[in-house]
N, CA, C and O atoms as a GROMACS GRO file, in nm:
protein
  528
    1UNK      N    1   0.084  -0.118   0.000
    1UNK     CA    2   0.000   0.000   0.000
    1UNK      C    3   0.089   0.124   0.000
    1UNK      O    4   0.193   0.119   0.065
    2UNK      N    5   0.047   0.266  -0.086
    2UNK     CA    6   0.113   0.338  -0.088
    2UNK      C    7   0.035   0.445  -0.065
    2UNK      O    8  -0.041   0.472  -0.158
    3UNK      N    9   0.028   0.524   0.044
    3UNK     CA   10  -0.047   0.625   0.059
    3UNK      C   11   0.023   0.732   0.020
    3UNK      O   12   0.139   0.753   0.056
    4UNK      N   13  -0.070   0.834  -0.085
    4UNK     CA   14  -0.033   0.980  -0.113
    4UNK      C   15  -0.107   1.072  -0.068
    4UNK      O   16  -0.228   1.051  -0.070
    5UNK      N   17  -0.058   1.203  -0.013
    5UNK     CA   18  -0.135   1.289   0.017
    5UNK      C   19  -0.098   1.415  -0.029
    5UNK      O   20   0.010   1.467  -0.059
    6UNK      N   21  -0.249   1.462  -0.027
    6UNK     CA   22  -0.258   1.585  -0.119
    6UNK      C   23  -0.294   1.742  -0.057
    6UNK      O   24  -0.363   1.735   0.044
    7UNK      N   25  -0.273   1.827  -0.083
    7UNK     CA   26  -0.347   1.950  -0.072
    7UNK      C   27  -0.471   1.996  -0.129
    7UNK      O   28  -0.495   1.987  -0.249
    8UNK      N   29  -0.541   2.039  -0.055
    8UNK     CA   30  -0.686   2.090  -0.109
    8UNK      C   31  -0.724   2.027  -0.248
    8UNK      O   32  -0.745   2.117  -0.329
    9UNK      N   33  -0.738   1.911  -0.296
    9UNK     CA   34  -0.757   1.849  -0.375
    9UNK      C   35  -0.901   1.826  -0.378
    9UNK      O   36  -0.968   1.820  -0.275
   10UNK      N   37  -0.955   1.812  -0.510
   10UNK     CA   38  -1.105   1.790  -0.509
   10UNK      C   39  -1.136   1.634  -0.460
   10UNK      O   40  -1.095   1.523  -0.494
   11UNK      N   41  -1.251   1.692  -0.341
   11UNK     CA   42  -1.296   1.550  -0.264
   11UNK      C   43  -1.432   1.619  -0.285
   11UNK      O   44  -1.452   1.741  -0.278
   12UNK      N   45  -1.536   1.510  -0.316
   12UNK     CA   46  -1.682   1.535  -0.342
   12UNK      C   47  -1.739   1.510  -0.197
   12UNK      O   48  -1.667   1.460  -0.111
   13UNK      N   49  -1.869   1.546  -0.170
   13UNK     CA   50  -1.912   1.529   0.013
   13UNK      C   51  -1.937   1.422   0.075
   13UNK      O   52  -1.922   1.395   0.194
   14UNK      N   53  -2.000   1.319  -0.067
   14UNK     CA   54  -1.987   1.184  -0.067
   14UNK      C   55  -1.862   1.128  -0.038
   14UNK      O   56  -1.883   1.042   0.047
   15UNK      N   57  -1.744   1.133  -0.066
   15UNK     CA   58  -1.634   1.028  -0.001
   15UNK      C   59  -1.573   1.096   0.126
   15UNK      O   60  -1.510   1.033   0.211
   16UNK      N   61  -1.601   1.246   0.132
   16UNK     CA   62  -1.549   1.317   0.254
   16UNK      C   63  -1.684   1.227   0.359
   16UNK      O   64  -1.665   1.178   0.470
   17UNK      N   65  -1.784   1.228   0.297
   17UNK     CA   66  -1.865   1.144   0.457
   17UNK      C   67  -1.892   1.016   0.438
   17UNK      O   68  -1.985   0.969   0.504
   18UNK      N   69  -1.818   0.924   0.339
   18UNK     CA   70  -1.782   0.823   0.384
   18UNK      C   71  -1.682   0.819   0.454
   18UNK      O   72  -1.710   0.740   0.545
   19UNK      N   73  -1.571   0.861   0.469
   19UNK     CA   74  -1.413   0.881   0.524
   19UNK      C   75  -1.481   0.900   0.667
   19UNK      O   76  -1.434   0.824   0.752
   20UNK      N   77  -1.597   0.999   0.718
   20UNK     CA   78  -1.637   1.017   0.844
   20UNK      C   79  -1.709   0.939   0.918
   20UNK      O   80  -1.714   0.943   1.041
   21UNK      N   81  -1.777   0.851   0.833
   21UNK     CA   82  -1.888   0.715   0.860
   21UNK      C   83  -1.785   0.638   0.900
   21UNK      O   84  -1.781   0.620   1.022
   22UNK      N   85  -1.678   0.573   0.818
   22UNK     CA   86  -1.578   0.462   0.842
   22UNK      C   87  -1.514   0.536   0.961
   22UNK      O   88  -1.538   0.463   1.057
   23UNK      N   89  -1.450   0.635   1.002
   23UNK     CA   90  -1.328   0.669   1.061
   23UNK      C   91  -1.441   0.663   1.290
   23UNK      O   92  -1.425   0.657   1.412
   24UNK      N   93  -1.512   0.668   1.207
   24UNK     CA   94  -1.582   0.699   1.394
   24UNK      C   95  -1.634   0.783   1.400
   24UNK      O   96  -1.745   0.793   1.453
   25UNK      N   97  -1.562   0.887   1.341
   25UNK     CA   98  -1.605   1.059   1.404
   25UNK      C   99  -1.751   1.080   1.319
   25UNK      O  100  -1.793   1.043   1.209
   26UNK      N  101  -1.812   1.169   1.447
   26UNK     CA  102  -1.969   1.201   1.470
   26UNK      C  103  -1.946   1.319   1.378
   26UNK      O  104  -1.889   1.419   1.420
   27UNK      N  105  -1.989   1.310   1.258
   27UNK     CA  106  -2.018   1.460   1.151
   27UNK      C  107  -2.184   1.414   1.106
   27UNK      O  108  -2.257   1.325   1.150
   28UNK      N  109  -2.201   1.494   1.020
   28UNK     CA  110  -2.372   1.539   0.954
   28UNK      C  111  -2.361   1.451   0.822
   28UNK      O  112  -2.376   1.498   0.709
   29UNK      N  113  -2.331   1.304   0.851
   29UNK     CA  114  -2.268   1.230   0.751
   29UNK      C  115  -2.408   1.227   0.587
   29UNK      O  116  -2.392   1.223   0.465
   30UNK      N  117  -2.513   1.231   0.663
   30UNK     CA  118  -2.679   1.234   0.588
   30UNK      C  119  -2.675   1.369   0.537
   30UNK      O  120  -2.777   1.377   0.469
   31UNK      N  121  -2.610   1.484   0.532
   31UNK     CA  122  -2.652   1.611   0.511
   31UNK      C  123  -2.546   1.610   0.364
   31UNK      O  124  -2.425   1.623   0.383
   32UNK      N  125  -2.557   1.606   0.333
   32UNK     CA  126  -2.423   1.544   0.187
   32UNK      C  127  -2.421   1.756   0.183
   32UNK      O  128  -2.316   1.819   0.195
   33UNK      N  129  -2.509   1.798   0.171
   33UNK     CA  130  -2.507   1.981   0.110
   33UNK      C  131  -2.411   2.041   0.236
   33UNK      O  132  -2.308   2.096   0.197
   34UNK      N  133  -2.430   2.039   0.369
   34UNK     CA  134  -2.383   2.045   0.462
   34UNK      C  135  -2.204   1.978   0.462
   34UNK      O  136  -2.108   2.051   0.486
   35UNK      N  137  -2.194   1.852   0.436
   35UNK     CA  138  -2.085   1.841   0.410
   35UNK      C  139  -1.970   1.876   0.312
   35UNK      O  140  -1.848   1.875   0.328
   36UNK      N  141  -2.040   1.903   0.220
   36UNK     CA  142  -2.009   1.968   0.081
   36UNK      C  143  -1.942   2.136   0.160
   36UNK      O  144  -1.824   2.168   0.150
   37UNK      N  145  -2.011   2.195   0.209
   37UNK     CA  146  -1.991   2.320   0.217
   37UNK      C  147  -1.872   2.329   0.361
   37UNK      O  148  -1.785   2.416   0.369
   38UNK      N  149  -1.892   2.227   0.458
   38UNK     CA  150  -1.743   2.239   0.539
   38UNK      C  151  -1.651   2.209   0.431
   38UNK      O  152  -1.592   2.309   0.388
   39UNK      N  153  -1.632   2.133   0.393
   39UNK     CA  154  -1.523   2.149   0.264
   39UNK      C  155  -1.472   2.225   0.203
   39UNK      O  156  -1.351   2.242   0.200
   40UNK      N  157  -1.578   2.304   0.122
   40UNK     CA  158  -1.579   2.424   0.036
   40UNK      C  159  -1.516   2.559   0.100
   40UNK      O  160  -1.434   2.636   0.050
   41UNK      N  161  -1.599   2.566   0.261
   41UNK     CA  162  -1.527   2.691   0.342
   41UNK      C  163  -1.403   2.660   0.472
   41UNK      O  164  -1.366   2.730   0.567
   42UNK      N  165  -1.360   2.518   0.424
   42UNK     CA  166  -1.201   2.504   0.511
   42UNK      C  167  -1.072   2.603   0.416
   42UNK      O  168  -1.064   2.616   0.294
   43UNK      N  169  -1.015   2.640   0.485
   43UNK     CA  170  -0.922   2.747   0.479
   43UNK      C  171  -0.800   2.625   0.369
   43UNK      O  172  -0.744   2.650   0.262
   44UNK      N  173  -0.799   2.512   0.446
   44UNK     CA  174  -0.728   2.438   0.400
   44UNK      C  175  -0.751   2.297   0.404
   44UNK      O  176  -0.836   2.285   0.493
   45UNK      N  177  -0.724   2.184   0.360
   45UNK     CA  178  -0.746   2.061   0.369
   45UNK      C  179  -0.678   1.960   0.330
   45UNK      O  180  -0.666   1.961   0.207
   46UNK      N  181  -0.587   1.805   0.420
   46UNK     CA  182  -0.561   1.775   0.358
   46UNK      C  183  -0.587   1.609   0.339
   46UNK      O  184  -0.619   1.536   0.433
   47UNK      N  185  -0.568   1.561   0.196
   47UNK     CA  186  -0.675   1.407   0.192
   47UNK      C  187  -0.546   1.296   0.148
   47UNK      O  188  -0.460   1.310   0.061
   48UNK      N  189  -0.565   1.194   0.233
   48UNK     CA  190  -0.501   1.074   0.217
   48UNK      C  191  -0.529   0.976   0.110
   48UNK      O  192  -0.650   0.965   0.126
   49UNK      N  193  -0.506   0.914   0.035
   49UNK     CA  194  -0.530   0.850  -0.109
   49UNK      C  195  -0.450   0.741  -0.100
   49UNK      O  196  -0.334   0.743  -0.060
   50UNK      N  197  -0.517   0.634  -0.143
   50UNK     CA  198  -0.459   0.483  -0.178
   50UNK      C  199  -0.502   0.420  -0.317
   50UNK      O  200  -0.580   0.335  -0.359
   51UNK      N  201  -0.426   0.494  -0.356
   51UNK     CA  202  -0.442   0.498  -0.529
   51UNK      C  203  -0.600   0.586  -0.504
   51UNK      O  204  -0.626   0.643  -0.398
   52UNK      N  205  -0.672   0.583  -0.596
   52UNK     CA  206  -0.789   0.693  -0.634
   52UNK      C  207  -0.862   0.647  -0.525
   52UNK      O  208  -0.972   0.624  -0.574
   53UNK      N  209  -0.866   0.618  -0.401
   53UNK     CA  210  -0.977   0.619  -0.307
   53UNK      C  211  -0.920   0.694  -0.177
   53UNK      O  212  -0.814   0.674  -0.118
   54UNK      N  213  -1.031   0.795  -0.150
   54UNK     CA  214  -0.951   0.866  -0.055
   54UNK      C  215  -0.961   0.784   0.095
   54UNK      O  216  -1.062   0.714   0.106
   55UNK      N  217  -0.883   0.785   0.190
   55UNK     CA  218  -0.882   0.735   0.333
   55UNK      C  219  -0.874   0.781   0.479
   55UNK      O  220  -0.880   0.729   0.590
   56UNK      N  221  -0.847   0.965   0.400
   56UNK     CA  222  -0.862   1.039   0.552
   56UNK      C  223  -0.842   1.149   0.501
   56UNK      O  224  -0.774   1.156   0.399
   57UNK      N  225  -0.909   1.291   0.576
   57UNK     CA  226  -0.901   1.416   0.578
   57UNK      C  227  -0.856   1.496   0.709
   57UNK      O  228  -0.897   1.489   0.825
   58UNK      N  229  -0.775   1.560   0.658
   58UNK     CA  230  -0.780   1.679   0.802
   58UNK      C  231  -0.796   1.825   0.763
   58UNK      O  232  -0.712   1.893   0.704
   59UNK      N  233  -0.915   1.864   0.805
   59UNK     CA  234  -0.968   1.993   0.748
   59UNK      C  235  -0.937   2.143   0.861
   59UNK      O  236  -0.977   2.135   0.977
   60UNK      N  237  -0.869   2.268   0.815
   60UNK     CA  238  -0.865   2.353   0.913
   60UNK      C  239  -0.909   2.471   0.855
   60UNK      O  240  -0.918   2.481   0.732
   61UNK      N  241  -0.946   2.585   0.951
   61UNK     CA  242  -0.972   2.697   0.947
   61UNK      C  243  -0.861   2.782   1.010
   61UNK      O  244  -0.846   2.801   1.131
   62UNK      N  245  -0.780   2.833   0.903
   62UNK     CA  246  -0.694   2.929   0.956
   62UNK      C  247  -0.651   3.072   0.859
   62UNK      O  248  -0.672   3.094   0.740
   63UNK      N  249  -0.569   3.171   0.982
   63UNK     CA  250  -0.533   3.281   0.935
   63UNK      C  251  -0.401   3.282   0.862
   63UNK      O  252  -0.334   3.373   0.814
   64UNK      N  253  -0.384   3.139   0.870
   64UNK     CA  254  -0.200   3.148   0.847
   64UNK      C  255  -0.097   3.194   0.893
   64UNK      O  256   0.018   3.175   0.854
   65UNK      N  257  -0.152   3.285   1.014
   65UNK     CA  258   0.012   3.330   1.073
   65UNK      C  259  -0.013   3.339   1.227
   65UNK      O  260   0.064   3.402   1.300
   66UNK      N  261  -0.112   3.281   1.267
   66UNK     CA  262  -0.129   3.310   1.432
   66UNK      C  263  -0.170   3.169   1.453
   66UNK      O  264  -0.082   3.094   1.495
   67UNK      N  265  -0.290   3.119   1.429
   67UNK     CA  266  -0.405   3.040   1.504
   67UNK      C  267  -0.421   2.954   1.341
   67UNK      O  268  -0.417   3.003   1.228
   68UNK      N  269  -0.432   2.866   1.369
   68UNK     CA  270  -0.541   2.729   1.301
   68UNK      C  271  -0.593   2.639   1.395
   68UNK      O  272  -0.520   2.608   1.490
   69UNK      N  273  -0.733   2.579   1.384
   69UNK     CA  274  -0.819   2.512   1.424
   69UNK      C  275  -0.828   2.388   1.311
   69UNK      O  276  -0.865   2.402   1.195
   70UNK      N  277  -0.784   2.259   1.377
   70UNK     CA  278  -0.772   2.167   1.307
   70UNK      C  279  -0.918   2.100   1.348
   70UNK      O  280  -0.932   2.048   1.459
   71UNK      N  281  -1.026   2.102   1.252
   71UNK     CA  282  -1.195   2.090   1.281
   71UNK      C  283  -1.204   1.918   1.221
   71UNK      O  284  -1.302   1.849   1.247
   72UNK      N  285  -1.114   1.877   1.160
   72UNK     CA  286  -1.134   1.752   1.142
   72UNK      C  287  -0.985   1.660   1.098
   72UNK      O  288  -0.887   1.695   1.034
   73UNK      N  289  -1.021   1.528   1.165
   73UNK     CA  290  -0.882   1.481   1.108
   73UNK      C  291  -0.955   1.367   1.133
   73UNK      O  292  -1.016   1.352   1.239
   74UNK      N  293  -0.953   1.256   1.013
   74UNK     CA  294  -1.048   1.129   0.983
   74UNK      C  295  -0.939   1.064   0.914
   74UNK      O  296  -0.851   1.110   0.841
   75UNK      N  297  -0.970   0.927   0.960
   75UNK     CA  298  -0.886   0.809   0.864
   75UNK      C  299  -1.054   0.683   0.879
   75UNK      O  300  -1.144   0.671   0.962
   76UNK      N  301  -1.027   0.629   0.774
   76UNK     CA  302  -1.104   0.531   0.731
   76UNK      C  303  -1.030   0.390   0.854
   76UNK      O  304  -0.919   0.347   0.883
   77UNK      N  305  -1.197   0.359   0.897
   77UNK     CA  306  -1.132   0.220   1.032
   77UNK      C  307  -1.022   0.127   1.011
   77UNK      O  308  -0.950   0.082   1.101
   78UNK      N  309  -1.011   0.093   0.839
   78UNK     CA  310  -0.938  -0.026   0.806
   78UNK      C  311  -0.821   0.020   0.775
   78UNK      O  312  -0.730  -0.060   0.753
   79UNK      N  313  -0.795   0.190   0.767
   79UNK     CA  314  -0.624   0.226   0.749
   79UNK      C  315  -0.588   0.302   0.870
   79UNK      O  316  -0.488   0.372   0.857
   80UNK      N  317  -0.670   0.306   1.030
   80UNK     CA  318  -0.623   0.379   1.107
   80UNK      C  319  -0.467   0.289   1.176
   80UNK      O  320  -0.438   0.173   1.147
   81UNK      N  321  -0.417   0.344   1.234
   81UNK     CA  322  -0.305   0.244   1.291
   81UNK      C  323  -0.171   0.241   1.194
   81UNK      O  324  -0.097   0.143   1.188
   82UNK      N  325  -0.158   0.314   1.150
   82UNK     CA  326  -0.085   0.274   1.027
   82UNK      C  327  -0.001   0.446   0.994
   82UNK      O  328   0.072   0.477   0.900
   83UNK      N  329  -0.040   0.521   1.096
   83UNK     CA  330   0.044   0.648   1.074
   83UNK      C  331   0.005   0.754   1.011
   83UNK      O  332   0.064   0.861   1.024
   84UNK      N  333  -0.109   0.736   0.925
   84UNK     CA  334  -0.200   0.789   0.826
   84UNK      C  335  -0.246   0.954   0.873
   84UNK      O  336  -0.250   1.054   0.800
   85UNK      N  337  -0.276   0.945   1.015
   85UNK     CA  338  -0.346   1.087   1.068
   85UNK      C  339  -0.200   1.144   1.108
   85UNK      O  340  -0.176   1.259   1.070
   86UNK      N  341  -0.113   1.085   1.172
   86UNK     CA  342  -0.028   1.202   1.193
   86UNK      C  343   0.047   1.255   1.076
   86UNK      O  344   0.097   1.368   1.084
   87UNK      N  345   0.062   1.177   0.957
   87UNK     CA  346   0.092   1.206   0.857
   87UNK      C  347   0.010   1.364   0.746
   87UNK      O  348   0.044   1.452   0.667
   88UNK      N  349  -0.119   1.307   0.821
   88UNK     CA  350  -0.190   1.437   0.761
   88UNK      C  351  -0.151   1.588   0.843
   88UNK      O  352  -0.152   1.708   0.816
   89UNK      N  353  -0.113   1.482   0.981
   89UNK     CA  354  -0.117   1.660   1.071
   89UNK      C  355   0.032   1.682   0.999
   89UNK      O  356   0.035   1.786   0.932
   90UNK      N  357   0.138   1.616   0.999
   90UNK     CA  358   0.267   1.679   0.933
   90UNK      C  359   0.256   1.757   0.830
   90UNK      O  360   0.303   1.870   0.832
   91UNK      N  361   0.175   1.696   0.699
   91UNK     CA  362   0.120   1.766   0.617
   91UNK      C  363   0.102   1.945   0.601
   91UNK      O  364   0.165   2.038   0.550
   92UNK      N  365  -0.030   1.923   0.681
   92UNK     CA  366  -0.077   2.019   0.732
   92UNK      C  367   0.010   2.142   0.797
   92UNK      O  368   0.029   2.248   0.738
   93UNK      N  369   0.047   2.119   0.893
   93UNK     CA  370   0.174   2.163   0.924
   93UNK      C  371   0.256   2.232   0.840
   93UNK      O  372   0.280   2.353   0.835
   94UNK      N  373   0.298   2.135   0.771
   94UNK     CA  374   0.396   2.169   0.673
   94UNK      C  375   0.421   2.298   0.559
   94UNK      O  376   0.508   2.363   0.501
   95UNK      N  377   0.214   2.273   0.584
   95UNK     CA  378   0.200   2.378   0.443
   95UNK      C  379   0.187   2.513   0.500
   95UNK      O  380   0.242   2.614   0.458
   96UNK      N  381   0.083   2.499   0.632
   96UNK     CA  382   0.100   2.632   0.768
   96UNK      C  383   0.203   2.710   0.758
   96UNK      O  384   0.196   2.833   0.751
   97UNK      N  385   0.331   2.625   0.759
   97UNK     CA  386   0.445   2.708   0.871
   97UNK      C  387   0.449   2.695   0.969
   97UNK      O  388   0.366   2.621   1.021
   98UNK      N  389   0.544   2.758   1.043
   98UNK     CA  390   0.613   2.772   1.189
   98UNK      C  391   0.501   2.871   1.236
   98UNK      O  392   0.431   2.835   1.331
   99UNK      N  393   0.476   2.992   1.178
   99UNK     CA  394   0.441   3.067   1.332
   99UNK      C  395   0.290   3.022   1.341
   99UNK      O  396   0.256   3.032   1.459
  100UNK      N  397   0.165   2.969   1.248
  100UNK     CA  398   0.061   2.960   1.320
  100UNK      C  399   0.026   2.839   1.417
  100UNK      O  400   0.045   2.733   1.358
  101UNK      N  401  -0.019   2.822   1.544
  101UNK     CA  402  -0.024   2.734   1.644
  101UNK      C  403  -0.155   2.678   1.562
  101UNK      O  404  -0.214   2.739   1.473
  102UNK      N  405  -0.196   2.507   1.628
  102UNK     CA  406  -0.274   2.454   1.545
  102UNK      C  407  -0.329   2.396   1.697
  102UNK      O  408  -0.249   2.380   1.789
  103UNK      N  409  -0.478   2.367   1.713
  103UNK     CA  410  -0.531   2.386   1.785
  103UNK      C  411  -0.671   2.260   1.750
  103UNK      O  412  -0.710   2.236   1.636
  104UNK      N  413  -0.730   2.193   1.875
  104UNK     CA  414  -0.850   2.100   1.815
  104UNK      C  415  -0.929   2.084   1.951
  104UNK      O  416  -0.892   2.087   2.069
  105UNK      N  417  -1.053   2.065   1.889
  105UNK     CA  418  -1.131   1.989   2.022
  105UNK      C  419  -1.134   1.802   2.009
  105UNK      O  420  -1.114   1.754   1.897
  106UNK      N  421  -1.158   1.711   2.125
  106UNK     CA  422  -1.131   1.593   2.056
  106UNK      C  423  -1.255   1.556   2.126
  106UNK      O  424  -1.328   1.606   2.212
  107UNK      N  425  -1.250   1.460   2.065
  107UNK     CA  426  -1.372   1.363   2.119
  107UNK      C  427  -1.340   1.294   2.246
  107UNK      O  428  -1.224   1.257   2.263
  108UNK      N  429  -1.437   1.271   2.344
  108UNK     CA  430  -1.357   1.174   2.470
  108UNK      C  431  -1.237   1.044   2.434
  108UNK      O  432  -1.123   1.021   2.475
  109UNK      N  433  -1.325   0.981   2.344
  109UNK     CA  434  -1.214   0.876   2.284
  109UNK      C  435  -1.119   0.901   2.205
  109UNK      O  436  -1.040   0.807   2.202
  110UNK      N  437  -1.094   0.976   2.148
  110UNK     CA  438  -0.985   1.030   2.087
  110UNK      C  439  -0.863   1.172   2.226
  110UNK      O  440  -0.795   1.272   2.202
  111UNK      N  441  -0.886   1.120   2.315
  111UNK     CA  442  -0.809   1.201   2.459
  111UNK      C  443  -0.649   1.187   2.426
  111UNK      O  444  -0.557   1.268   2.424
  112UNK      N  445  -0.658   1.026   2.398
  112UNK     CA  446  -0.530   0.942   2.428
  112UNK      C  447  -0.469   0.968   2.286
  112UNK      O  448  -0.347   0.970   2.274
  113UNK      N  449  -0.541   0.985   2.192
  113UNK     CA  450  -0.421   0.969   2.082
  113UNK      C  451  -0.361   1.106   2.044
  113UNK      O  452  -0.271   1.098   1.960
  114UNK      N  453  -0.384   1.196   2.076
  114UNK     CA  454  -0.342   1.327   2.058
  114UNK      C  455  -0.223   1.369   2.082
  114UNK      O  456  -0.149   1.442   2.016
  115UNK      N  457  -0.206   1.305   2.212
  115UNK     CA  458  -0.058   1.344   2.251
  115UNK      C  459   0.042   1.273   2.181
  115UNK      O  460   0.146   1.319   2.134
  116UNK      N  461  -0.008   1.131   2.178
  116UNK     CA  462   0.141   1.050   2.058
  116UNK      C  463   0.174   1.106   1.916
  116UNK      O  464   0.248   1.050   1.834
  117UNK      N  465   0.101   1.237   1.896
  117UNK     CA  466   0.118   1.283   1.753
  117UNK      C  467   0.163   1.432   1.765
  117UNK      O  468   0.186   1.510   1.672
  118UNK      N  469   0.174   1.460   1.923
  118UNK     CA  470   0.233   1.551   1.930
  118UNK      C  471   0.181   1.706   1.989
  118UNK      O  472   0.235   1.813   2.018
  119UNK      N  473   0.027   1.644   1.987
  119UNK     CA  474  -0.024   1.784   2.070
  119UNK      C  475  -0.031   1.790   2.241
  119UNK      O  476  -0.056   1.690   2.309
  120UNK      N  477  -0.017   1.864   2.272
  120UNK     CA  478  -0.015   1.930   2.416
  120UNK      C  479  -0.160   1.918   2.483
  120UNK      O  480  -0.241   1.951   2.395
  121UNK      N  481  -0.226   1.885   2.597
  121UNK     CA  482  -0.341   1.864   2.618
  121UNK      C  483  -0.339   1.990   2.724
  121UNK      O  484  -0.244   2.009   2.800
  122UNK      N  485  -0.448   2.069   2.718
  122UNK     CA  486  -0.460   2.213   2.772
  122UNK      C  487  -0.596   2.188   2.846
  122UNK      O  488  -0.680   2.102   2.818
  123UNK      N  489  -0.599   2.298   2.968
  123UNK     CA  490  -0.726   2.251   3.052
  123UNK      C  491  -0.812   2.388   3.015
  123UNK      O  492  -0.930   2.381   3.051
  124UNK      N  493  -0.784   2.476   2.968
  124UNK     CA  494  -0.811   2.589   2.890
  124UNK      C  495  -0.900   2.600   2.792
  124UNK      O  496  -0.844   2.598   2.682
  125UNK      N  497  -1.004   2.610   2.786
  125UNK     CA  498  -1.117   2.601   2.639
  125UNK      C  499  -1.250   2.633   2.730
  125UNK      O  500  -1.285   2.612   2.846
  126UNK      N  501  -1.307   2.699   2.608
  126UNK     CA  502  -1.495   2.781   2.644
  126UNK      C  503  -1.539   2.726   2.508
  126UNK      O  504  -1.472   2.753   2.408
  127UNK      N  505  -1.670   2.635   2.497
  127UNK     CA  506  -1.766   2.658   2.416
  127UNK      C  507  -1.874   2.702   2.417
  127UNK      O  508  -1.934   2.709   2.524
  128UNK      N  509  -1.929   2.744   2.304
  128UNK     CA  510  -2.073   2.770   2.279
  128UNK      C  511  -2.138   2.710   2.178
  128UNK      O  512  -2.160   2.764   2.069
  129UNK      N  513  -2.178   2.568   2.218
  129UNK     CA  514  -2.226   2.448   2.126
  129UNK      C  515  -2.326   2.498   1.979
  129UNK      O  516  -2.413   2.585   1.975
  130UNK      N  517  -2.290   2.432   1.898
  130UNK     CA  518  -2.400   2.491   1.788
  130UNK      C  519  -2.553   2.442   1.806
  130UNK      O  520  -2.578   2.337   1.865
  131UNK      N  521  -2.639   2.513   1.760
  131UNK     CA  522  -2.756   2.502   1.796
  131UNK      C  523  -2.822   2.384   1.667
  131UNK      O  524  -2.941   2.358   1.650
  132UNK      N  525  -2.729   2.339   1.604
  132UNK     CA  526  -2.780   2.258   1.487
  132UNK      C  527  -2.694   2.123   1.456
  132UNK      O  528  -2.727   2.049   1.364
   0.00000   0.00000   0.00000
């Protein structure tokens, strides 16, 4: 297996919410218009590929030189384990730069894997849940 990954590459809403169905993570997987449009308005994005099928996204909203919010990072169940997501955060990263800090909320079950890829766990955070 040879995974390639890409920059903001065209992903349709359909395989971006299959990638979210397979991977665990709770998105608006039925709203295909809804998913379509987090896509459309991520600042940046980047998608994992095994030959023409994609296997994971990590989608952010950023300014590029202060702050990014990493709002999604998905691997498909049958390629997690395998290096795939931190590979996207390097990615990602990569294309950022040094000075903007990159930043996420996680899911309870996802607590533990955060730190082996390198993020810092902070007791620091306010939400204001979406109403939808």
């Amino acid at each position: 297996m040879h995974i390639t990954y890409k920059i903001n590459a065209p992903l349709e809403a359909a395989e971006a919410a299959e990638i979210f169905k397979s991977s665990g993570i709770k998105r608006p997987v039925d709203d295909l218009e809804r998913i379509g449009k987090m896509i459309a308005n991520a600042d940046v994005f980047v998608t994992a590929w095994d030959g023409e099928k994609p296997v994971g996204i990590a989608r952010a909203i950023t300014d590029f030189v202060y702050c990014s919010y990493l709002s999604d990072l998905a691997v498909r169940m049958d390629y997690q384990k395998l290096g795939i997501g931190k590979e996207l955060v390097n990615v990602l990263q990569g294309h950022l730069g040094e000075e903007p800090m990159l930043l996420l909320l996680a899911a309870p079950s996802a607590m533990e894997y955060y730190p082996k890829i390198g993020f810092d766990n902070l007791d620091c955070a306010f939400i204001i849940p979406r109403a939808k």
